[in-house]
N, C-alpha and C positions, 0 to 999 in steps of 0.2 A: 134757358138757352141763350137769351141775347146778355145774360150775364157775362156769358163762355165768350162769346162775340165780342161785347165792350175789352174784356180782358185782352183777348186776343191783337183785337186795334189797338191798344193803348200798347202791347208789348212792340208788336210791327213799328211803331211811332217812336217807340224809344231807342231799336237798333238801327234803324234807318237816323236816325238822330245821331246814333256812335256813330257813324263814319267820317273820322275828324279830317276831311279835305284838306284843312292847309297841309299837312301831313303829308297826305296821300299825292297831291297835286306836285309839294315840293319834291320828293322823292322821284316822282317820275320827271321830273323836269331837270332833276340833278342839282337841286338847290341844297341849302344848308336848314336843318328841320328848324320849324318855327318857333320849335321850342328853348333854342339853345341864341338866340339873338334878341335883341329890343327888349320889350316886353316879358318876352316866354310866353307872350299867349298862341295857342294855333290855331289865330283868323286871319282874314281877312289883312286887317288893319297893318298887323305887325308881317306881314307876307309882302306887302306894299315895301315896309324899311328892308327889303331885302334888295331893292334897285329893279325888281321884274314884275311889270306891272300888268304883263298878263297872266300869271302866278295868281296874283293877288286878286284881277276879273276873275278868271275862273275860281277861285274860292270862293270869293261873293254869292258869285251865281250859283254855285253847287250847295253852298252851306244853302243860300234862299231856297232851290229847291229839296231840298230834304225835308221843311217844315212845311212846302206847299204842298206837293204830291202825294202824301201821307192824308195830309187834311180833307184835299183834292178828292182820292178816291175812295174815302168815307164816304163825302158829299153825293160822289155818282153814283156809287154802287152798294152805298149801306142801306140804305132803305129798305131793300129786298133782304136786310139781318133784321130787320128792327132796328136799325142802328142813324142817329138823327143830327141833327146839327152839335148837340151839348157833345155828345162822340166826338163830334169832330174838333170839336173847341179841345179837349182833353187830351185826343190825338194829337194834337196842334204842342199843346203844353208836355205830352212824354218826349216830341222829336226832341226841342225845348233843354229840357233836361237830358237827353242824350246827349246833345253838344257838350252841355256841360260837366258830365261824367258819363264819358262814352267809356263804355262796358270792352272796346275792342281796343283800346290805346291807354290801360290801366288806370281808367277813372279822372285821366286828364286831357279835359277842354278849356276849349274857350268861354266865351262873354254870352255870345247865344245871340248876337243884335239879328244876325241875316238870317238865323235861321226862324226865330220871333218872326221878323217883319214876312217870312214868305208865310209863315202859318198863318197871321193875321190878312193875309191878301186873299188866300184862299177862303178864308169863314166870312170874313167880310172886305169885299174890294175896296170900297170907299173906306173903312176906319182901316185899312192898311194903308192907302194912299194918303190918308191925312197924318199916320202917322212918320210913314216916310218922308212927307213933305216938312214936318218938324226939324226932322233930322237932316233935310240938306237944308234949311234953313240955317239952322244953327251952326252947321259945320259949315260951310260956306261962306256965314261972317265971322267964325269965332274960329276955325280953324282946328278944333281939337274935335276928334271922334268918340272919345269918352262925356265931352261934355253933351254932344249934339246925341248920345247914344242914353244918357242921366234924363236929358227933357222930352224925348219922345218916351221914354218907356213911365215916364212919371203921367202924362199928359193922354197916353192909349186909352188908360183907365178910366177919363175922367170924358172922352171923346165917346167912348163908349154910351156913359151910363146918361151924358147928357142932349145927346142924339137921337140915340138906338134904344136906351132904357134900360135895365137891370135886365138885360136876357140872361140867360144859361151863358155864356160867352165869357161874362164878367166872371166867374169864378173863375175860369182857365186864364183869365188874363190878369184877374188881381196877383197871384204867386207868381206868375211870368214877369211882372214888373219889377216886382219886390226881389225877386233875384236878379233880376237885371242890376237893380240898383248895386243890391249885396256884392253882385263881383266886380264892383267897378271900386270898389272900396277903397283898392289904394291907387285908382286913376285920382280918384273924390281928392286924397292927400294931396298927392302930386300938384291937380289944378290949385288948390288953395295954397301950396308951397311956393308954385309958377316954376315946376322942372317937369309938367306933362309935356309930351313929346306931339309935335303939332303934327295933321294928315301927311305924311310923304316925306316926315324928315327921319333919314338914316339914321339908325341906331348901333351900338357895339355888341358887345356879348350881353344875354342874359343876367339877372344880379346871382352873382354864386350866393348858396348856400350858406350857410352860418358855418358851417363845418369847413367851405372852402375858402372861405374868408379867413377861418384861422390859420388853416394851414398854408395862404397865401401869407398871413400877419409874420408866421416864422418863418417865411424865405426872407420877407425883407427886412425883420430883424437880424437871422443869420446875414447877410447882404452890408448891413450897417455897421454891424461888428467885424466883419472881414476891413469895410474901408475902413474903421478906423484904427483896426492891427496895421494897415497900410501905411497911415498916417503917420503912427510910432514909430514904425520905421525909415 
């Protein structure tokens, strides 16, 4: 039975996890979706380069609680399943992964930082707070969210196990990291290129597609050849 249970939590953790707020926040607010400016990703971060920075609060806050509230009422109310802290750690990691292929917006999210750091706050307050406190460190003198988002989610892990000790916890948090890491993949390019885009600075459209790319390559070829039939003439 508490098999049916753990399953059960871990399912709740993942849909609550789909509900991709920068989304959901934009639309009702009459913005432009997150996905189609900056980045393309739909958080937080890139909802910010939209110029509406209460848009961009309230996704913070909303993505954070989706991983805390889920982990949250394991914590109160799972006990009477059999249901223990490692549940919660795991709950903590399906929201997690909901963000990141939420099931209700075709498999496409975001990076998962706010929704991470609210799971981590609820399993444990202190290694959330320390790992939050990384990340406005870093972001703070360094300016970029990717990066300040690279060294807490590398450094949770390690706060963890030299703290608190190899609990049940560390399993939900070592693949939380390692994908954290994984979708920041081409922020990683960007900063070592030096064209990541710093907290709050405006961005234009999303990068087109390969496909849109070419069929933008043959307007401005057709474009080229018009001016220089022009020219001949």
């Amino acid at each position: 039975m508490n098999i049916l249970f753990i399953a059960l939590a871990v399912l709740a953790g993942y849909l609550v996890g789909s509900l991709s707020f920068a989304v959901i926040i934009s639309r009702i607010m009459g913005l432009a979706d997150p996905r189609s400016y900056g980045s393309g990703n739909p958080g937080a971060t890139n909802v910010l380069r939209s110029g509406n920075r209460a848009a961009a609060v309230l996704t913070l806050a909303l993505d954070a609680l989706k991983g805390f509230v889920p982990v949250l009422l394991v914590l109160l109310y799972g006990p009477r399943f059999g249901l223990g802290e490692t549940t919660a750690a795991f709950v903590g990691l399906a929201a997690f992964v909901g963000h990141l292929w939420p099931v209700f917006f075709r498999f496409q999210g975001g990076k998962g930082v706010a929704t991470a750091a609210g799971a981590l706050l609820a399993i444990n307050p202190w290694l959330g707070a320390a790992t939050l406190l990384t990340w406005i460190i870093i972001a703070v003198f360094f300016r970029y969210s990717s990066l300040a988002s690279l060294v807490a989610a590398v450094f949770a892990p390690f706060y963890q196990a030299l703290i608190w000790g190899m609990e049940p916890l560390i399993l939900a948090l070592i693949p939380m990291s390692l994908l954290l890491v994984w979708r920041h993949e081409g922020n990683i390019r960007k900063l070592l290129a030096g064209t990541e885009s710093k907290l709050g600075q405006k961005a234009g459209a999303a990068p087109p597609r390969a496909a849109h790319a070419g069929h933008g390559g043959h307007h401005a070829h057709h474009a080229q050849h018009t001016k220089t039939r022009k020219g001949h003439h």
